[in-house]
C-alpha positions in Angstrom: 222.5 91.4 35.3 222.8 92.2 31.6 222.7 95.8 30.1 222.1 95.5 26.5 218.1 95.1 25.7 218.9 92.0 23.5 221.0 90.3 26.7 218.0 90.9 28.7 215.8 89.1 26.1 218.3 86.2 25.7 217.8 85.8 29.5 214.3 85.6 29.1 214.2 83.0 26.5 217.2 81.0 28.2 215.1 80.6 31.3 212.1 79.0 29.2 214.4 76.6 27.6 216.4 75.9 30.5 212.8 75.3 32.3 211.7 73.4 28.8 214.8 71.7 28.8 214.7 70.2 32.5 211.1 68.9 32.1 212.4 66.8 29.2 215.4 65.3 30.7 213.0 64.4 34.0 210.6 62.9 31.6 213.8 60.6 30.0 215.0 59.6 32.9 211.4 58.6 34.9 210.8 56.5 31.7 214.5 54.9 31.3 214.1 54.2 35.6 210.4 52.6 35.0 211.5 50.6 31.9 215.3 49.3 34.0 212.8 48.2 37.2 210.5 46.1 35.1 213.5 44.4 33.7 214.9 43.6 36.9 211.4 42.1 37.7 211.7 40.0 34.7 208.7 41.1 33.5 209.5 41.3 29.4 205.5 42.4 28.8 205.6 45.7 30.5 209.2 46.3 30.0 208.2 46.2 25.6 205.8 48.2 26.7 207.5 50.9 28.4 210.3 50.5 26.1 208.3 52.2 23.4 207.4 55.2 25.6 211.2 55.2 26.1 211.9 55.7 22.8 209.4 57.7 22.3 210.4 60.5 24.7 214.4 60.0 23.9 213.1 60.9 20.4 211.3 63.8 20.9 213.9 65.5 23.3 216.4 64.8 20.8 214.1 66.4 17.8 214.0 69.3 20.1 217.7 70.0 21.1 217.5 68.9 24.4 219.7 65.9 23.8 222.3 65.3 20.5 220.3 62.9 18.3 224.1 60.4 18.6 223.0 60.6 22.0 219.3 59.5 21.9 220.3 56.9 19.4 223.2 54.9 22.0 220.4 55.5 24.4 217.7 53.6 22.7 220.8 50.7 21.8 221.7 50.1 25.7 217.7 50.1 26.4 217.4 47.2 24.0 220.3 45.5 25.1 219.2 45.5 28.4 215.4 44.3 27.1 217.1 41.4 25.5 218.8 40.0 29.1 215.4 39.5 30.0 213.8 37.1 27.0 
């Protein structure tokens, strides 16, 4: 347990990020599982569709720190290429 006042604050704010942080990463990977099982269904119409929400939620965690933006970006590169076995 930290001593200082400011350690003790830095706990506090470490445990909402951590907590921030998780919800984010959940939220990636639901939407990168949803958009790889429509694929594997062949269905390209929903897997366009949940490709955009795909991006869309690897862009925002990596606009908030959660993920390096390199990351986000090979991310979004493998989702397309696996969109494009599909067509």
């Amino acid at each position: 347990m930290p001593n200082m006042k400011s350690a003790k604050k830095h706990l506090i704010t470490d445990e909402k990020s951590r907590v921030r942080n998780k919800g984010r990463r959940t939220a990636m990977k639901t939407a990168e599982k949803k958009f790889r099982t429509a694929v594997e269904q062949n269905d390209a119409d929903q897997a366009k569709e949940l490709l955009v929400g795909a991006f869309k939620t690897l862009d925002k965690s990596a606009k908030a720190g959660t993920i390096h933006k390199n990351k986000a970006s090979r991310k979004k590169s493998q989702l397309q290429k696996h969109l494009a076995t599909v067509k």
